[in-house]
C-alpha positions, -999 to +999 in steps of 0.1 A: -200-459+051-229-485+058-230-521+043-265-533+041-270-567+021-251-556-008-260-519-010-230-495+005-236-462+005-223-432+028-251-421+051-239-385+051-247-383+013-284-369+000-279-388-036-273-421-020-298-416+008-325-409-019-316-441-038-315-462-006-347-447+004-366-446-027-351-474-046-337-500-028-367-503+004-391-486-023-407-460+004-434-436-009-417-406-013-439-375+008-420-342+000-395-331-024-367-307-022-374-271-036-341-268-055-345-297-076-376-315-073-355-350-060-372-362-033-360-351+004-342-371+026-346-342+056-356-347+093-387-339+085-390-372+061-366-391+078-391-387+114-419-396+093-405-430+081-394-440+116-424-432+139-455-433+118-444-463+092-421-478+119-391-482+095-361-495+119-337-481+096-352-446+098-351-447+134-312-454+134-305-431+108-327-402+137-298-412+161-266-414+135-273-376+129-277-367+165-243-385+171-227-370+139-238-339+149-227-339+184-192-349+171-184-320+148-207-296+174-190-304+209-163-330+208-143-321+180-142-281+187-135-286+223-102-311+210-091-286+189-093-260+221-075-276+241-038-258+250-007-275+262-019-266+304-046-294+297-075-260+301-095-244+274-091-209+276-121-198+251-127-161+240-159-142+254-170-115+233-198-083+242-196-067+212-211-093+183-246-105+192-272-081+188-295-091+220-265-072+236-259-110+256-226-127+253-209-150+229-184-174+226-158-188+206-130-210+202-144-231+215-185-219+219-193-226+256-227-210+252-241-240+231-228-267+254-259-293+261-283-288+295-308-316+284-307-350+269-330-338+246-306-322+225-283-344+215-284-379+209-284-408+242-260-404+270-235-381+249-249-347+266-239-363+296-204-377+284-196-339+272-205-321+298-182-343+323-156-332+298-156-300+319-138-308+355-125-290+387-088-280+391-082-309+421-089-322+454-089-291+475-114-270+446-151-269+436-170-265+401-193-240+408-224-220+392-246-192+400-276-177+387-303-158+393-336-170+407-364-167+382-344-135+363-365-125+333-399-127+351-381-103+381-366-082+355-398-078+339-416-067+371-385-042+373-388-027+336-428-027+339-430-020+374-460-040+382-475-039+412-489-075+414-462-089+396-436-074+418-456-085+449-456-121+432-418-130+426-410-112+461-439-135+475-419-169+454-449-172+437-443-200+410-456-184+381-447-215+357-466-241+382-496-211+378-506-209+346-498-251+341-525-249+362-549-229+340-534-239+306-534-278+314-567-277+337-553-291+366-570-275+394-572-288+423-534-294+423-506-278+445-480-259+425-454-292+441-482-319+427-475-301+395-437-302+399-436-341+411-467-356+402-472-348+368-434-349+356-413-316+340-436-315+307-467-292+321-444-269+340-417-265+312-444-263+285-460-232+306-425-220+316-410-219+278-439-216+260-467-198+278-451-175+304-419-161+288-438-156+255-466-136+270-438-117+292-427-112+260-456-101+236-460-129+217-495-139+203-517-168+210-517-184+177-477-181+175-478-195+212-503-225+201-480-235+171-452-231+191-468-255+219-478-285+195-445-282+182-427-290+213-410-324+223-420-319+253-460-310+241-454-349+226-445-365+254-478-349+273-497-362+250-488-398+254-492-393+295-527-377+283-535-409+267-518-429+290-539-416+323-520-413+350-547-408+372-580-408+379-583-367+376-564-366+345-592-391+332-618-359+337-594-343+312-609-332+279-590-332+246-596-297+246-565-292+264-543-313+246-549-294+213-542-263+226-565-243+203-559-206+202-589-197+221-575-221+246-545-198+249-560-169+245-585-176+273-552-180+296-535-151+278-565-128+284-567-140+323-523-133+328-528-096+312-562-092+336-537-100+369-508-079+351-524-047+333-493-028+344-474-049+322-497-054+295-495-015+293-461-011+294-456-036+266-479-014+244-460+017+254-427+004+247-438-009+213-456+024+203-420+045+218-402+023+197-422+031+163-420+070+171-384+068+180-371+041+158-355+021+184-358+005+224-333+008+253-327-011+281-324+004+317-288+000+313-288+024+281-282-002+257-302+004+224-318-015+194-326+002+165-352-009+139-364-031+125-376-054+150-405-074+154-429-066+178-418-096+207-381-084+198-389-052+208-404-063+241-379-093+246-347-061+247-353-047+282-360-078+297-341-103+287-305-085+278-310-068+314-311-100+328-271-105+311-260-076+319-276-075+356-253-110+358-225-086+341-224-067+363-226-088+394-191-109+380-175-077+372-180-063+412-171-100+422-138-107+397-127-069+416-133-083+452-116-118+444-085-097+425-082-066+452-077-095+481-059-122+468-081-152+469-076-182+451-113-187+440-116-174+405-139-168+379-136-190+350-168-188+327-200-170+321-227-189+300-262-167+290-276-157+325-253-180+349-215-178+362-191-202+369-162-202+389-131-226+401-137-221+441-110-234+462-129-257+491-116-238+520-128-203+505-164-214+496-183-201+525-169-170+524-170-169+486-206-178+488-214-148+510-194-120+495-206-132+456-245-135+472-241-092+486-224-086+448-254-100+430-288-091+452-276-059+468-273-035+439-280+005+458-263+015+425-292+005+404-323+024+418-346+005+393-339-028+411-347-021+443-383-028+446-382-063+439-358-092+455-333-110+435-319-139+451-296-168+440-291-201+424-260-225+436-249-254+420-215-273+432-201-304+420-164-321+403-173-314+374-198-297+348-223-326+346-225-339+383-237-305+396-256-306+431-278-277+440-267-263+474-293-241+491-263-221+519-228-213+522-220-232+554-230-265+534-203-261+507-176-272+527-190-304+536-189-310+493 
């Protein structure tokens, strides 16, 4: 309940909102609600009020939900997990999502924040330091693989130049930020450091993956302006960082679809062998009715056309990980070692690693994941490893070799 003057009304209820809104601060309503015509109090509205007519209230109200949500979302379900040995013992399932990834449950691990962005303030940060190592003599620790869906892809499509480019650490997301945000000129590290995360992460979420994955350039435009990320560009656009970014025209902040295209048209130039393989999966898939994987896995129609694409890239790059903890859990369990597996979330592993063990640990679960002679399909292109080690889930430092874990 909120007391303002001498209106109370619960913030969680629509009704009251709308008479709050509507009535009592007499906004102009701007959309109503397709059920019954009342006007809407959604996010939609409710961002409106608070950054283009500056309504303080509206701007609370943003971080109230965030918190609410985070509440019911995180805390809550995790409390209720918890057993009587002070652990959460959560169940992992194969066998439910269709992408033929994991889930979880009880409580879901997979949703657990990464990014402030998500969630409202500091709590990302408060939740993940929920999650904590056993004592003084272990390690959190986390593994992924380096760069997995664009390696996978150059596995599935078997491109020549994109294999030669992940094996040559070629930063494909620094690339085409490059093109898309006409910065030439610029290193691929100027692009990491000097212009922030947005560039990079825009090209990385929005421009590479979907393109690796077949979608569009009008559904990759949208899908850029529609980013928080794509927002907060903008503003440094504006703000001009530098003298270069002065030479900028707005023609790369709107991100037009000939814009995209233009880049979209130059990636499928350098990869043909993928761009053909994309068009031969998607023509197999309407003869046959469905699209495997390497590992055999299949999905069946219907399925859009970057659904079709996305299956035997990015539930290989699961299953590759699948396959790496299954060959490590049987080394750690055949000789007795303390370390044990203790999670698995999308593409990435975690793992309760006693301090004396971790060198070895490191080495023996580094063979398991990049030497793999009994999947013939991998071996042209080299898969390497991601590290992070820390006390708990949230303070994670990113440890480039073994011999370096011990000093932790």
């Amino acid at each position: 309940m909120l007391k303002i003057e001498d209106f109370n009304f619960n913030l969680r209820s629509n009704p009251q909102m709308q008479e709050f809104l509507y009535e009592f601060l007499e906004l102009k309503p701007i959309k109503e609600t397709k059920k019954s015509g009342s006007f809407s109090t959604d996010e939609e509205v409710i961002k409106h009020y608070a950054n283009v007519e500056d309504i303080e209230f509206c701007k609370l109200l943003i971080q109230y939900r965030k918190l609410h949500k985070a509440l019911n979302t995180y805390i809550y379900d995790i409390r209720r997990n918890v057993f009587d040995d002070g652990m959460i013992h959560h169940e992992l399932w194969l066998n439910i999502a269709e992408t033929f990834r994991s889930s979880s449950t009880d409580p879901n691990l997979q949703n657990i924040p990464k990014h402030g962005a998500i969630i409202a303030g500091l709590m990302w940060k408060i939740i993940r330091k929920i999650f904590v190592k056993l004592g003084p003599d272990w390690l959190l620790g986390e593994v992924d693989y380096d760069g997995a869906e664009v390696k996978v892809a150059a596995m599935v499509g078997d491109d020549s130049q994109l294999i030669e480019d992940v094996n040559n650490d070629l930063d494909m997301h620094s690339h085409w930020a490059i093109k898309l945000f006409g910065l030439k000129g610029y290193s691929y590290d100027e692009v990491k450091t000097k212009f922030g995360e947005n560039e990079r992460f825009l090209a990385k979420n929005n421009f590479t993956f979907a393109t690796l994955f077949g979608a569009g350039n009008s559904s990759i435009a949208v899908e850029m302006r529609k980013s928080p990320f794509y927002e907060k560009y903008v503003r440094q656009f504006f703000n001009q960082r530098s003298k270069k970014i002065q030479s900028w025209t707005p023609y790369f902040v709107d991100f037009s679809e000939v814009h995209v295209k233009e880049c979209q048209d130059e990636f499928y130039t350098r990869y043909h062998i993928h761009k053909k393989w994309q068009d031969t999966t998607v023509d197999a898939f309407y003869k046959n009715g469905y699209v495997d994987n390497p590992f055999g896995f299949r999905r069946r129609y219907p399925l859009a056309r970057n659904e079709i694409i996305n299956h035997p890239i990015q539930s290989t790059s699961f299953l590759l990980l699948l396959d790496s903890l299954i060959l490590v859990d049987k080394e750690l369990t055949n000789n007795n070692w303390q370390t044990h597996l203790n999670n698995q979330v999308h593409d990435s592993g975690l793992a309760n690693i006693n301090k004396y063990e971790a060198g070895d640990f490191i080495d023996m679960a580094n063979d398991k994941m990049v030497n793999k002679p009994h999947l013939p399909w991998t071996q042209k292109v080299k898969m390497k490893t991601d590290w992070e080690f820390g006390a708990n889930w949230l303070d994670m430092k990113r440890v480039k070799s073994a011999a370096a874990e011990t000093r932790l």
